[in-house]
PyMOL Python script that loads the backbone (N, CA, C, O; Angstrom):
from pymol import cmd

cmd.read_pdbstr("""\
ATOM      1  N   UNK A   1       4.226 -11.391   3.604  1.00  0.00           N
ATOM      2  CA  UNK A   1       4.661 -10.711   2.405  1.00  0.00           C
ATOM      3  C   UNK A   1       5.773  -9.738   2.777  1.00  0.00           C
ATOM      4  O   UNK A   1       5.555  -8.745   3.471  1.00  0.00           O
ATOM      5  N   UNK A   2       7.320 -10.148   2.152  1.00  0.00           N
ATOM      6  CA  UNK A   2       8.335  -9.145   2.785  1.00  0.00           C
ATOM      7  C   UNK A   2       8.152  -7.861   1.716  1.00  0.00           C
ATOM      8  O   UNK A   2       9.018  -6.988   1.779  1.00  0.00           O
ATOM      9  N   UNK A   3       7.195  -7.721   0.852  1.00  0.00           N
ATOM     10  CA  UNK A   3       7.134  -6.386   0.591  1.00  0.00           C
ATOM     11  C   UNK A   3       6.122  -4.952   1.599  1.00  0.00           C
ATOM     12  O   UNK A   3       6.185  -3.732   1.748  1.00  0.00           O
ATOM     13  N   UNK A   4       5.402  -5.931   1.992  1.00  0.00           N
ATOM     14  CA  UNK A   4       4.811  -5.133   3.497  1.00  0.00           C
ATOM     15  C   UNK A   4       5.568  -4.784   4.197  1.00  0.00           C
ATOM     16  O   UNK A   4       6.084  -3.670   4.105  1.00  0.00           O
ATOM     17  N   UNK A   5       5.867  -5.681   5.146  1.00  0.00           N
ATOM     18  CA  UNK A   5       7.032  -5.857   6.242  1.00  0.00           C
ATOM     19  C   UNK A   5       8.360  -4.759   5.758  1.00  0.00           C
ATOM     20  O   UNK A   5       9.225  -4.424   6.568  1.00  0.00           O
ATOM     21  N   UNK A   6       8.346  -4.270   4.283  1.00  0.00           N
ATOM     22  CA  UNK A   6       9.815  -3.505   4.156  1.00  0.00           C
ATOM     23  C   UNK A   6       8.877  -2.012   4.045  1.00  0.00           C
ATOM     24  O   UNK A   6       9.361  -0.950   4.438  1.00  0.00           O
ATOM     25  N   UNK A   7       7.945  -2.072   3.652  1.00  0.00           N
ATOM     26  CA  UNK A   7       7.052  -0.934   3.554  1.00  0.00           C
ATOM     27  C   UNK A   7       6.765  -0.319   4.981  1.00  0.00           C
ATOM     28  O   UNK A   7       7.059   0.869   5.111  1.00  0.00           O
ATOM     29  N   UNK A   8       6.052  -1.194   6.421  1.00  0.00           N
ATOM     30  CA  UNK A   8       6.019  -0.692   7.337  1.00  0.00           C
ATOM     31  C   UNK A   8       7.426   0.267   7.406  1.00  0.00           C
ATOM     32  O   UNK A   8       7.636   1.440   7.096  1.00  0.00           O
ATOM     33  N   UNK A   9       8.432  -0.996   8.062  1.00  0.00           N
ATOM     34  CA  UNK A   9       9.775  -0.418   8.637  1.00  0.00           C
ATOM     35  C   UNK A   9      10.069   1.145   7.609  1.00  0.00           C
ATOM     36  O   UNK A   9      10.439   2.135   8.240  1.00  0.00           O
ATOM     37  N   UNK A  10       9.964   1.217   6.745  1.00  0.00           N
ATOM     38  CA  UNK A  10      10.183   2.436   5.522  1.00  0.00           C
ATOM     39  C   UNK A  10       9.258   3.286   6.257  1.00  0.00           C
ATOM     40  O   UNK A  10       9.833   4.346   6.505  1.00  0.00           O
ATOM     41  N   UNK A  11       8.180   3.275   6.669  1.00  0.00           N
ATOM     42  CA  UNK A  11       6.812   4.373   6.696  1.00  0.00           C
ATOM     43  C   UNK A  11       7.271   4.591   8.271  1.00  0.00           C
ATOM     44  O   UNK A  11       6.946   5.731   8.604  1.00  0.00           O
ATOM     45  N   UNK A  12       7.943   3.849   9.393  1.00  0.00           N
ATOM     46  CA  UNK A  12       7.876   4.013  11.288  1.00  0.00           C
ATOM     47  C   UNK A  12       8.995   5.413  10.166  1.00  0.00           C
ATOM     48  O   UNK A  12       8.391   6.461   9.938  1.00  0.00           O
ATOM     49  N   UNK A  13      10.150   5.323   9.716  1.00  0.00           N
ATOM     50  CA  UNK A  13      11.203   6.759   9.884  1.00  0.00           C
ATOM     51  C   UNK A  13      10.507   7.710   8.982  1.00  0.00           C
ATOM     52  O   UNK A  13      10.180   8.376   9.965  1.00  0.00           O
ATOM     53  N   UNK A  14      10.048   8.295   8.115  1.00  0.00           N
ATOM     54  CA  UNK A  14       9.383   9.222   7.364  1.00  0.00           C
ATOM     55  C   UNK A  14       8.543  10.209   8.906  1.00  0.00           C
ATOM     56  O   UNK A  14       8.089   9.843   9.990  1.00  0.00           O
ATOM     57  N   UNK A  15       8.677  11.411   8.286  1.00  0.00           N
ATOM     58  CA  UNK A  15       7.870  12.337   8.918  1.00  0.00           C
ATOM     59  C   UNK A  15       6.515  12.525   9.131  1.00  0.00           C
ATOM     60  O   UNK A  15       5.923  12.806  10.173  1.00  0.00           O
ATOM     61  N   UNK A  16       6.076  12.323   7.947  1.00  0.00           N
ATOM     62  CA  UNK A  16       4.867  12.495   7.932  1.00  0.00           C
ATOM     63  C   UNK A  16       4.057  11.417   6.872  1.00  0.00           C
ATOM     64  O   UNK A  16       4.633  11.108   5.828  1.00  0.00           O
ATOM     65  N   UNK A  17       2.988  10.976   7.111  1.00  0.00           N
ATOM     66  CA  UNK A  17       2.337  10.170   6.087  1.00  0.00           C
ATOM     67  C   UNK A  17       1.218  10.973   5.585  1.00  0.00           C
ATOM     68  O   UNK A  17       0.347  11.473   6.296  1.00  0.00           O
ATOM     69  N   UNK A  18       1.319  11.075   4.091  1.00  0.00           N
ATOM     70  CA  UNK A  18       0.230  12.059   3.317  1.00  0.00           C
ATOM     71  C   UNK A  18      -0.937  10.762   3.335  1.00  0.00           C
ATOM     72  O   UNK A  18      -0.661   9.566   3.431  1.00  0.00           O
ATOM     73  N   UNK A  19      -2.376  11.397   3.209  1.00  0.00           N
ATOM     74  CA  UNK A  19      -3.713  10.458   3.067  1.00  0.00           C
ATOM     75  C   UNK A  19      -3.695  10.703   1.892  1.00  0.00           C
ATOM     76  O   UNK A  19      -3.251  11.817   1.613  1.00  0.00           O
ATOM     77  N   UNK A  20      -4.145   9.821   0.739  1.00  0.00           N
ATOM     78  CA  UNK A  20      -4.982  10.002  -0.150  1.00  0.00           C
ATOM     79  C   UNK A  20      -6.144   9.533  -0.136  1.00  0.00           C
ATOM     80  O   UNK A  20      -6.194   8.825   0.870  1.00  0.00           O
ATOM     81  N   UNK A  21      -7.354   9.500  -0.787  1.00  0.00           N
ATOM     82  CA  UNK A  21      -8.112   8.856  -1.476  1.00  0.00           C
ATOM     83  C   UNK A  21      -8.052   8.116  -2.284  1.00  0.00           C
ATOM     84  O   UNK A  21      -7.569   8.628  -3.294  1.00  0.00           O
ATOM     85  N   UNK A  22      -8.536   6.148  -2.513  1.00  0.00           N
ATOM     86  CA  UNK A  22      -9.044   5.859  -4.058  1.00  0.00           C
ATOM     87  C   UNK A  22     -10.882   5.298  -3.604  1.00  0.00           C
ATOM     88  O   UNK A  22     -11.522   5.278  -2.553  1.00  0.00           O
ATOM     89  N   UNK A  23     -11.138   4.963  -4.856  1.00  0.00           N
ATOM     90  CA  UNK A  23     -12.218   4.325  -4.608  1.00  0.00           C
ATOM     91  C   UNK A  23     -12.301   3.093  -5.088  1.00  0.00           C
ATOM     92  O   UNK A  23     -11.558   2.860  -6.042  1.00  0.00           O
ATOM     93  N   UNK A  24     -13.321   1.805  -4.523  1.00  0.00           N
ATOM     94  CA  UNK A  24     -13.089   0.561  -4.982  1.00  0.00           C
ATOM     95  C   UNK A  24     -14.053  -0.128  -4.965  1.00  0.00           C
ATOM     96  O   UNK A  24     -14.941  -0.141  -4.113  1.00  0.00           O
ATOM     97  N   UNK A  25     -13.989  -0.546  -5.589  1.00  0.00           N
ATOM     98  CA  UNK A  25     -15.425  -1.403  -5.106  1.00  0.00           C
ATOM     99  C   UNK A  25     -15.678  -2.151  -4.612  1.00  0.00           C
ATOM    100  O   UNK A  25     -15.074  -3.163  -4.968  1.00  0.00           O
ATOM    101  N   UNK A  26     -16.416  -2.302  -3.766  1.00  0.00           N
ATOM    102  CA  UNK A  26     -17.318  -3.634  -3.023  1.00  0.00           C
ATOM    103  C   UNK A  26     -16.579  -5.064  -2.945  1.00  0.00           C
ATOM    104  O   UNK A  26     -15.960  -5.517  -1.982  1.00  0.00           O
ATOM    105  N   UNK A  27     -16.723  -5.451  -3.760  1.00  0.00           N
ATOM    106  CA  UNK A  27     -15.952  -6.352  -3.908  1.00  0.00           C
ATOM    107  C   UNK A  27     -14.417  -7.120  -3.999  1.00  0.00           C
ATOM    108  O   UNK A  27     -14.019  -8.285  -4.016  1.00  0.00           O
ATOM    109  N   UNK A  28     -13.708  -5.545  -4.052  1.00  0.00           N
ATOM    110  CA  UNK A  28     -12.643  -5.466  -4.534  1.00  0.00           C
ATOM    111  C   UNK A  28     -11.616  -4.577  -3.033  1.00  0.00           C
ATOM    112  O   UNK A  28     -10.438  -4.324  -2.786  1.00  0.00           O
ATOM    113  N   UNK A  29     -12.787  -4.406  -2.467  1.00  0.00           N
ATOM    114  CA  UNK A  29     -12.498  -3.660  -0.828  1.00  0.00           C
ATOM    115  C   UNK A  29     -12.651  -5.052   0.254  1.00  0.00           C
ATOM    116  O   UNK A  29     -12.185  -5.124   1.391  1.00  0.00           O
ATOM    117  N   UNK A  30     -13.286  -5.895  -0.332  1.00  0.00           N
ATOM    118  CA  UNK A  30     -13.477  -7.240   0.283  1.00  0.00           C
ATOM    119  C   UNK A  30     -12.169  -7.893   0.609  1.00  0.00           C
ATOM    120  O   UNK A  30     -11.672  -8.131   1.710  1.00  0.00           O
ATOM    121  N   UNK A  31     -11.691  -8.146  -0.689  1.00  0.00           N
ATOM    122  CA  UNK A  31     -10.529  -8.926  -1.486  1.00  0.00           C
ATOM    123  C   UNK A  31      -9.626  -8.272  -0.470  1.00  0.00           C
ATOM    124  O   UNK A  31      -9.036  -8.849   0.443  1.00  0.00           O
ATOM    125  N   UNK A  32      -9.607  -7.214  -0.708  1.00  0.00           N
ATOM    126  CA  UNK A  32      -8.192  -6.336   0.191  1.00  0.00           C
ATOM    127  C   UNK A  32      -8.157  -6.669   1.396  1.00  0.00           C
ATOM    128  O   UNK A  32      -7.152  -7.196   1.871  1.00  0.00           O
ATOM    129  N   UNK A  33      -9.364  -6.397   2.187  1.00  0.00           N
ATOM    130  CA  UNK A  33      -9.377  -6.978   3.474  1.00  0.00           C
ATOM    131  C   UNK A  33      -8.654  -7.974   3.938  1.00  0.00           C
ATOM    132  O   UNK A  33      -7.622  -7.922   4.607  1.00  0.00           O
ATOM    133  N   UNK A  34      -9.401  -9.131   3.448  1.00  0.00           N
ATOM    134  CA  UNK A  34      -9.181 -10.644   3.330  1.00  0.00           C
ATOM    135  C   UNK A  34      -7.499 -10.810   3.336  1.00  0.00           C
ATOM    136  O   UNK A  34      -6.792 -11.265   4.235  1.00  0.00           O
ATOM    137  N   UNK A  35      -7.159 -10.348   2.182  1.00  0.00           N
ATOM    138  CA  UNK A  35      -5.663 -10.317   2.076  1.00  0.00           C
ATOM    139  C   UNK A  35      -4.800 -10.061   2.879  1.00  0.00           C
ATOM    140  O   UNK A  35      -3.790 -10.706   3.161  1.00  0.00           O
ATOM    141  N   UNK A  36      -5.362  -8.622   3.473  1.00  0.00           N
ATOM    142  CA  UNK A  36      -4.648  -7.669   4.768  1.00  0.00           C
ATOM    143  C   UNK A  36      -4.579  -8.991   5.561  1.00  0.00           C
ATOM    144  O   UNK A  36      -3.720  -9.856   5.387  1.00  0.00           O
ATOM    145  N   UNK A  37      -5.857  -9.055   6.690  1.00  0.00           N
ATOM    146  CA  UNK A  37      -6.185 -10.576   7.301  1.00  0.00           C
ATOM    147  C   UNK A  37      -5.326 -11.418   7.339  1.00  0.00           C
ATOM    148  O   UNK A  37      -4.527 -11.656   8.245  1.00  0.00           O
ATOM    149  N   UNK A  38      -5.466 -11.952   6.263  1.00  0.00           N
ATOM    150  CA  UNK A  38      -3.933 -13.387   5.836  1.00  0.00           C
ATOM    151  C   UNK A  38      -2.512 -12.401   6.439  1.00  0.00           C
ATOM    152  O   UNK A  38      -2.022 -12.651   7.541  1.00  0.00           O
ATOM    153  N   UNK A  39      -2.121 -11.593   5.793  1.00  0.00           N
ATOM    154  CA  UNK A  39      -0.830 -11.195   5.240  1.00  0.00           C
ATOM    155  C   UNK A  39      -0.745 -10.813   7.062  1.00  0.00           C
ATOM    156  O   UNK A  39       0.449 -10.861   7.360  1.00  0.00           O
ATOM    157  N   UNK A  40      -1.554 -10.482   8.247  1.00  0.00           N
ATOM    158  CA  UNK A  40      -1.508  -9.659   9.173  1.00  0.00           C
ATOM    159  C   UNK A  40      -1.066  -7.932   9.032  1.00  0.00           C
ATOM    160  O   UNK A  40      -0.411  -7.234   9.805  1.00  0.00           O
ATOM    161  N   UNK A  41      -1.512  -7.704   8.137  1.00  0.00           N
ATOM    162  CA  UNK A  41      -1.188  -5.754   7.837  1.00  0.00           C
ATOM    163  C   UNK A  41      -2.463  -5.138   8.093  1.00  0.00           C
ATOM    164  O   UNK A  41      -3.219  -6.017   8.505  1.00  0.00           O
ATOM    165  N   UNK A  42      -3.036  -4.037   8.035  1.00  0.00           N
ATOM    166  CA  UNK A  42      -3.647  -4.047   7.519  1.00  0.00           C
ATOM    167  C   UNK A  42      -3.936  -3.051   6.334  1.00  0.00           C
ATOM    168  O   UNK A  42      -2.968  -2.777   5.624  1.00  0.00           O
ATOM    169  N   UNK A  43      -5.193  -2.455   6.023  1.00  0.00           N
ATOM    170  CA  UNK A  43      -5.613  -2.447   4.399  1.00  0.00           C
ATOM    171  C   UNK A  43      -5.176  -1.347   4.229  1.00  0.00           C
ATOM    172  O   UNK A  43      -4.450  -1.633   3.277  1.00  0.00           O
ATOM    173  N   UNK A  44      -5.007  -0.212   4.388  1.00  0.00           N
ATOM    174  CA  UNK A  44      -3.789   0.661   4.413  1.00  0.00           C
ATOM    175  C   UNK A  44      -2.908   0.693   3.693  1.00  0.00           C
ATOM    176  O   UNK A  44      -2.722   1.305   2.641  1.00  0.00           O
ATOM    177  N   UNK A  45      -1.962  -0.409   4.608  1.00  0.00           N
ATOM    178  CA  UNK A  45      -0.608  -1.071   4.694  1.00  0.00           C
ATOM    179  C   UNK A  45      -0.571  -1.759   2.915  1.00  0.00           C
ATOM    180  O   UNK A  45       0.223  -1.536   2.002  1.00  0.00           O
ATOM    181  N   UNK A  46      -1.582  -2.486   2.970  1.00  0.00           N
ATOM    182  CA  UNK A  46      -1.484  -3.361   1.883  1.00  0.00           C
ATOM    183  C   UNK A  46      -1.563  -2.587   0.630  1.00  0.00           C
ATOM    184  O   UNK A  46      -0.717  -2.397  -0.245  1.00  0.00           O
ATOM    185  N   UNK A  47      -2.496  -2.280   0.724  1.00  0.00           N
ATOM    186  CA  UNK A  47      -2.741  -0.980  -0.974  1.00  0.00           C
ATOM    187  C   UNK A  47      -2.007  -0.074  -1.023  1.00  0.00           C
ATOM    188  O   UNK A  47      -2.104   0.373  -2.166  1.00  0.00           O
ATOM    189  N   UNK A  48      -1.044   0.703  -0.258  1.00  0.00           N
ATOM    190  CA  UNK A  48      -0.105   1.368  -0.579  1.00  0.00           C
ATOM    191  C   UNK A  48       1.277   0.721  -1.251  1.00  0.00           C
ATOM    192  O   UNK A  48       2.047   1.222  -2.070  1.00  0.00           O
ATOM    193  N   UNK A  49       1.308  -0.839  -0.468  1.00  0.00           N
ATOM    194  CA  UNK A  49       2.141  -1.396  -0.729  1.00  0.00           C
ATOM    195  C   UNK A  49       1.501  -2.031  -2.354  1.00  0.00           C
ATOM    196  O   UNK A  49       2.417  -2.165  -3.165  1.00  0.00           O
ATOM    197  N   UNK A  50       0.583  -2.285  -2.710  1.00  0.00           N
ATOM    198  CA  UNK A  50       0.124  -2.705  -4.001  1.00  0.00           C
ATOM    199  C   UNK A  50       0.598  -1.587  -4.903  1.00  0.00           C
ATOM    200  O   UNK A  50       1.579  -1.525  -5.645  1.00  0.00           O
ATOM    201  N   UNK A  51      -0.456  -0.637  -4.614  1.00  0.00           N
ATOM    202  CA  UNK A  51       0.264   1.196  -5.955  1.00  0.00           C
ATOM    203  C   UNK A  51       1.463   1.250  -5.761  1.00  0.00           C
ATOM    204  O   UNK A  51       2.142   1.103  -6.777  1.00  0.00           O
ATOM    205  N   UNK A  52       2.164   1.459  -4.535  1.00  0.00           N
ATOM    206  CA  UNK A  52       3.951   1.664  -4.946  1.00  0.00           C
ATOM    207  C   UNK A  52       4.111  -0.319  -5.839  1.00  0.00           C
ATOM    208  O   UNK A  52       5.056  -0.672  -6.544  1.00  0.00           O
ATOM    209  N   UNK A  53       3.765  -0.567  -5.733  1.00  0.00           N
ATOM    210  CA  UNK A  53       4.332  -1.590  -6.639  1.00  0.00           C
ATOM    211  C   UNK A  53       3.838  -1.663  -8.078  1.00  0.00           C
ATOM    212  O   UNK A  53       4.565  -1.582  -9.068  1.00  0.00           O
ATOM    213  N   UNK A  54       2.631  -1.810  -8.079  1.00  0.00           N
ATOM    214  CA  UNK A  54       2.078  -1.194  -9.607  1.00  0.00           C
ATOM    215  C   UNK A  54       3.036   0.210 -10.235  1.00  0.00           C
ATOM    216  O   UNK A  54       3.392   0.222 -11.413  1.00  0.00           O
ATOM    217  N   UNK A  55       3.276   1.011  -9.561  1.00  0.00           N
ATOM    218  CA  UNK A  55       4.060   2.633 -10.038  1.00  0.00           C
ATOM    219  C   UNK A  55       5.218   1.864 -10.578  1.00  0.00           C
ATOM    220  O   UNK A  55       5.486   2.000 -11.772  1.00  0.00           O
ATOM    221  N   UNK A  56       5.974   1.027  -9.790  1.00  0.00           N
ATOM    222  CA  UNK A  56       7.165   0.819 -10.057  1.00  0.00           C
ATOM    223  C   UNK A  56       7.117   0.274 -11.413  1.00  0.00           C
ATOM    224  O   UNK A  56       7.549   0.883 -12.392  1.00  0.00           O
ATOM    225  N   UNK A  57       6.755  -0.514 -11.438  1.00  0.00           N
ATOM    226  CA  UNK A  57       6.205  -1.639 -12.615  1.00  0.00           C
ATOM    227  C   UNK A  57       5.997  -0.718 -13.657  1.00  0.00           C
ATOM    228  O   UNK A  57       6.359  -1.079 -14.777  1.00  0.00           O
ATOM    229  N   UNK A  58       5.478   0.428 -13.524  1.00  0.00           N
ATOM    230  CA  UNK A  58       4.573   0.924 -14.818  1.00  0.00           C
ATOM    231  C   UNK A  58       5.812   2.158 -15.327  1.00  0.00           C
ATOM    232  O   UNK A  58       5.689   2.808 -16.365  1.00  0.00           O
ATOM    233  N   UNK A  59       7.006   2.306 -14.349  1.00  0.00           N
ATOM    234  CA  UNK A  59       7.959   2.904 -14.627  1.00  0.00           C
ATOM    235  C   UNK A  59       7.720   4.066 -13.668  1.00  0.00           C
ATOM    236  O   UNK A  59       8.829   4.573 -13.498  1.00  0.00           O
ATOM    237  N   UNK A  60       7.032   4.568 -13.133  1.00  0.00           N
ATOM    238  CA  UNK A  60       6.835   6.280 -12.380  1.00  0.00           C
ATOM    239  C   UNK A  60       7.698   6.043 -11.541  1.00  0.00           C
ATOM    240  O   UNK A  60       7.579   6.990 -10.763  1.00  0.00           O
ATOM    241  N   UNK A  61       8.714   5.235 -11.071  1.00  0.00           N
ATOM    242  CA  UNK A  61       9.394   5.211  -9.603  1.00  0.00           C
ATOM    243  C   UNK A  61       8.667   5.177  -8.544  1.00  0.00           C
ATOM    244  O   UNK A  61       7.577   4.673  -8.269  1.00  0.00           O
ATOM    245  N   UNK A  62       9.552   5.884  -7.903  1.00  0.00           N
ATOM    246  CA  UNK A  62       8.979   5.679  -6.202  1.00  0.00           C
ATOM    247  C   UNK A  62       7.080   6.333  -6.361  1.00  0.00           C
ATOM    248  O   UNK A  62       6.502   6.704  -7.383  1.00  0.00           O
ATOM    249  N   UNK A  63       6.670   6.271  -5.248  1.00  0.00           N
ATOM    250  CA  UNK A  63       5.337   6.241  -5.264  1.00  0.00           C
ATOM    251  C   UNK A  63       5.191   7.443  -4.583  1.00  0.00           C
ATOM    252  O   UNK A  63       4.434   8.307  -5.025  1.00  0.00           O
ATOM    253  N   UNK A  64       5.812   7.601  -3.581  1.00  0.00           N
ATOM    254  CA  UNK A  64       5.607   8.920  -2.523  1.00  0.00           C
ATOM    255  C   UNK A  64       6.260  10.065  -3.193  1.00  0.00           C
ATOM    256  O   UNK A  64       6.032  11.246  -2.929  1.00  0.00           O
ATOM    257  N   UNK A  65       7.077   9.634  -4.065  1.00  0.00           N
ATOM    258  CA  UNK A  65       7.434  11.027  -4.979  1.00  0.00           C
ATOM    259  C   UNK A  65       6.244  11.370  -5.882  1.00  0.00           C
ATOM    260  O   UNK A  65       6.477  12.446  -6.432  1.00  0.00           O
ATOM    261  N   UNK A  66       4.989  10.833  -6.264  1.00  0.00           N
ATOM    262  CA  UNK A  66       4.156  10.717  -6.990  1.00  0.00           C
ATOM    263  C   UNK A  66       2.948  11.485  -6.485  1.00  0.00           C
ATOM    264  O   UNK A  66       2.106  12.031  -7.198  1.00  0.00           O
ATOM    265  N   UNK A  67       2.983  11.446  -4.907  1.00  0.00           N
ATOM    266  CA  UNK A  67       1.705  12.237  -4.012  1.00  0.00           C
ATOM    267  C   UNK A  67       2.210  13.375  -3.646  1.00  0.00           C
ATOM    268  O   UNK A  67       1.536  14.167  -2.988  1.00  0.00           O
TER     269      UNK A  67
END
""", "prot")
cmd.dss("prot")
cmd.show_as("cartoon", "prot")
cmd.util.cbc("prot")
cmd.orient("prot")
């Protein structure tokens, strides 16, 4: 997925990486995994890269301007 792959390279120059919290469920923490797995990222990687893409989509812009 070259939206990972542009997300890493973006996150190695940044200073600092803020943590958040979400919560998920069971099933839905599975899914992510699995995905990570396939895609070789991991779950991290992937769900940040999912919300900055959902944000974009939903109009908020960038995502890290958002945390």
């Amino acid at each position: 997925m070259q939206l990972v792959r542009d997300r890493i390279v973006r996150e190695r120059q940044l200073a600092l990486n803020q943590q958040f919290t979400i919560r998920l469920s069971k099933p839905m923490s599975a899914n992510l995994a699995l995905k990570a797995l396939q895609l070789g990222c991991s779950t991290s990687e992937l769900a940040r890269t999912l919300i900055a893409s959902g944000a974009k989509q939903n109009g908020l812009g960038d995502f890290e301007s958002l945390v």
